[in-house]
C-alpha positions in Angstrom: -10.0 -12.2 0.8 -7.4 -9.5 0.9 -4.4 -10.2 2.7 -2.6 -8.3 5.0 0.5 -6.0 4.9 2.2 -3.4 6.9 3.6 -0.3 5.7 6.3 2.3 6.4 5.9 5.8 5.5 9.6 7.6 5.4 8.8 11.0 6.5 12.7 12.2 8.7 13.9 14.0 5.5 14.2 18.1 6.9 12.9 18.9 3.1 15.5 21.7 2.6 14.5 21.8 -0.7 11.4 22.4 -0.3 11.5 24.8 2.7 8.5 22.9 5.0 8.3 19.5 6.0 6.5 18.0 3.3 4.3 15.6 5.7 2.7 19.0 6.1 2.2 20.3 3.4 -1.4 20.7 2.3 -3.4 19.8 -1.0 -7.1 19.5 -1.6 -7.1 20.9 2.0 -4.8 18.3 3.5 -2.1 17.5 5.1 0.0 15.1 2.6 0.7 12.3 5.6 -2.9 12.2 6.4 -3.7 11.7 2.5 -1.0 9.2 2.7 -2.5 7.8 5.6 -6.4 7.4 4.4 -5.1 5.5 1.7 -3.1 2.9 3.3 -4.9 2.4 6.9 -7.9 0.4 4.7 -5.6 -2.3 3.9 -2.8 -1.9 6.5 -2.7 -3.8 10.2 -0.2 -1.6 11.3 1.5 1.6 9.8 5.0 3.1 11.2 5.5 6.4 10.4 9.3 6.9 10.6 10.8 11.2 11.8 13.4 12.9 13.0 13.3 16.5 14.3 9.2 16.8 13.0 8.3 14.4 15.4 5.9 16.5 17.7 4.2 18.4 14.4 3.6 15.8 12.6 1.9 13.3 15.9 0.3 16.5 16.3 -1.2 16.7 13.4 -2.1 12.6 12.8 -3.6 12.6 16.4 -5.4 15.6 15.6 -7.2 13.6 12.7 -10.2 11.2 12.8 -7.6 8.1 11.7 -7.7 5.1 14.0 -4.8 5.7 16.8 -4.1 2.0 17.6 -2.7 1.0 13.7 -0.3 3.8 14.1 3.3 4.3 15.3 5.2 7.1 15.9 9.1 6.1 15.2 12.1 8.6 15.8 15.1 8.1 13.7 17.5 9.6 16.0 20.0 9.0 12.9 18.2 10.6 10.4 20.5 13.3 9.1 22.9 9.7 7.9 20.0 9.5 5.2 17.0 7.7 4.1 18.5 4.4 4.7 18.8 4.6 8.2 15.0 5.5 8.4 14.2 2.6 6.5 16.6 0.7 8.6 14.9 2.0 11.9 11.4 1.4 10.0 12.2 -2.2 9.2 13.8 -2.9 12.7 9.8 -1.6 14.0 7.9 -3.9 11.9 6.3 -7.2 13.2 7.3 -9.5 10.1 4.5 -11.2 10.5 3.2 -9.6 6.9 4.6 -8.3 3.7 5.7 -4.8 4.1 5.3 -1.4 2.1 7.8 1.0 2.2 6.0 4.5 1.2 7.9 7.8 0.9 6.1 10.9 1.9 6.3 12.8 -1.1 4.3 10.6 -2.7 1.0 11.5 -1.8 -0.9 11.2 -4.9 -0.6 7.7 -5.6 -3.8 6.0 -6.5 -5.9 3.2 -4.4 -5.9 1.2 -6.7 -2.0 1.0 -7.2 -1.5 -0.6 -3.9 -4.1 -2.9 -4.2 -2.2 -3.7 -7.4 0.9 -4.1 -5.3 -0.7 -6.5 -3.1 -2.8 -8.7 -5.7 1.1 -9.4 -7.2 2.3 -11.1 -4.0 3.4 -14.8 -4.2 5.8 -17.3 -2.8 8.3 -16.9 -5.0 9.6 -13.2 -4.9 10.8 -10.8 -2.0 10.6 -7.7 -3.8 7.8 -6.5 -5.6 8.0 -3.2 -7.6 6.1 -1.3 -9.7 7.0 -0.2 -13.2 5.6 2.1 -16.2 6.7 2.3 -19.5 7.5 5.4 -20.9 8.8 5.7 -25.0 9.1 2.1 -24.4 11.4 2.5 -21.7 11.0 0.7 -18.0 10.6 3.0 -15.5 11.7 1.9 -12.2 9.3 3.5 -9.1 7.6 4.2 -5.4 6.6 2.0 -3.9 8.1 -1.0 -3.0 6.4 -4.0 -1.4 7.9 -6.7 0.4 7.6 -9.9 1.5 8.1 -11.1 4.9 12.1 -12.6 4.5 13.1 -9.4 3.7 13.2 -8.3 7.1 15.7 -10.7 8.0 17.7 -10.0 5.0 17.9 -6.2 5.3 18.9 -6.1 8.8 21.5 -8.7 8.2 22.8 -6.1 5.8 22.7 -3.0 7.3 25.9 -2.0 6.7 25.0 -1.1 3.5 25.1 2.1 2.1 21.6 2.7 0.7 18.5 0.0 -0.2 19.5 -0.3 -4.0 22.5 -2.6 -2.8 20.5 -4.7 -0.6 18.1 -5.5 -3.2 21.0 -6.1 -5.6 22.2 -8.9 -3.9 18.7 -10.5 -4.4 17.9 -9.2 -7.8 16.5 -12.7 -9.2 13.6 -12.5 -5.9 12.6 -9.4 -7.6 9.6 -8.9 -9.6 8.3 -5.9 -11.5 4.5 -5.1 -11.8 3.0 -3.0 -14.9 0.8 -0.2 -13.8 -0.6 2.9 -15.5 0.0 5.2 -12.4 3.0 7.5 -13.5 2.9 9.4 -10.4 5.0 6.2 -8.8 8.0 8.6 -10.5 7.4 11.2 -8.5 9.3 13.0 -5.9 8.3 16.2 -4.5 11.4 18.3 -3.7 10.5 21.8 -4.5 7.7 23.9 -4.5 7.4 24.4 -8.2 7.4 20.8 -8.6 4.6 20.3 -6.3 2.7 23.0 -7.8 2.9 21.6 -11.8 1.4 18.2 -9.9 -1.1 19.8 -8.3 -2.0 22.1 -11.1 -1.8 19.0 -13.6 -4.2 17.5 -12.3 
């Protein structure tokens, strides 16, 4: 039996960089949340999509879809120009805590199924963070995303006076545990147009 988890999707960033609000833009003839969205609602009980300013478009647009209304919510991040933290702050404060929880970042659209599930076979009693890695000229590659268990709730909030999520997860770096995958694109971060288009056009 598959267990249960809840996600986050960070999606308050005003994508300067970019020049849209990437939760819109569009590959293979969709929008990048609802791609997002498809993949995690299979497996998720509840997803909280965390915004700032693109509130209205992107509801708009997820309402406007055929996705299941009732396993998702819409959460403003009236301090979202502080930074990412405060969205994942605001998205952890949302969350039941009844299951483990993963914490998805919008430019990451092109993540595979089977990465998650990946993510979610590794859970066990003895970790709060679990992480995916790649290796790369036999480096360790660090990624997106993260999944945790359900005491990390507790302990994030308890520290929210921290500057970003790195530092949190620092103080608790022996309940961490990395997972080997294949999927590279857990290094991604789409920030500019040409870099979304070398993606796209890759694959």
């Amino acid at each position: 039996m598959k267990r249960k988890i809840e996600s986050i999707i960070l999606a308050a960033g005003k994508s300067a960089r970019m020049g849209r609000d990437k939760a819109l833009l569009k590959s293979n003839n969709k929008t990048h949340i609802i791609l997002i969205l498809e993949k995690l609602l299979p497996f998720s009980e509840n997803v909280y999509i965390v915004l700032g300013e693109n509130l209205e478009a992107v509801r708009n647009e997820v309402i406007a879809s055929n996705l299941d209304p009732e396993k998702i919510e819409f959460i403003y991040n009236q301090n979202h120009e502080q930074g990412m933290f405060s969205s994942i702050l605001k998205g952890f404060g949302a969350i039941t805590g009844k299951y483990p929880v993963l914490l998805q970042m919008v430019d990451q659209p092109f993540l595979s199924v089977s990465l998650y599930w990946q993510l979610v076979e590794s859970l066990d009693e003895d970790h709060f963070i679990f992480q995916p890695y790649v290796l790369k000229n036999g480096k360790k590659l660090v990624g997106h995303p993260i999944l945790f268990s359900t005491e990390f709730k507790d302990l994030l909030l308890a520290n929210s006076d921290k500057s970003t999520l790195r530092d949190v997860i620092h103080q608790v770096s022996q309940k961490r545990k990395l997972i080997l995958v294949e999927d590279e694109e857990i290094m991604q971060n789409i920030n500019t147009k040409d870099e979304l288009n070398r993606i796209v056009n890759k694959g």
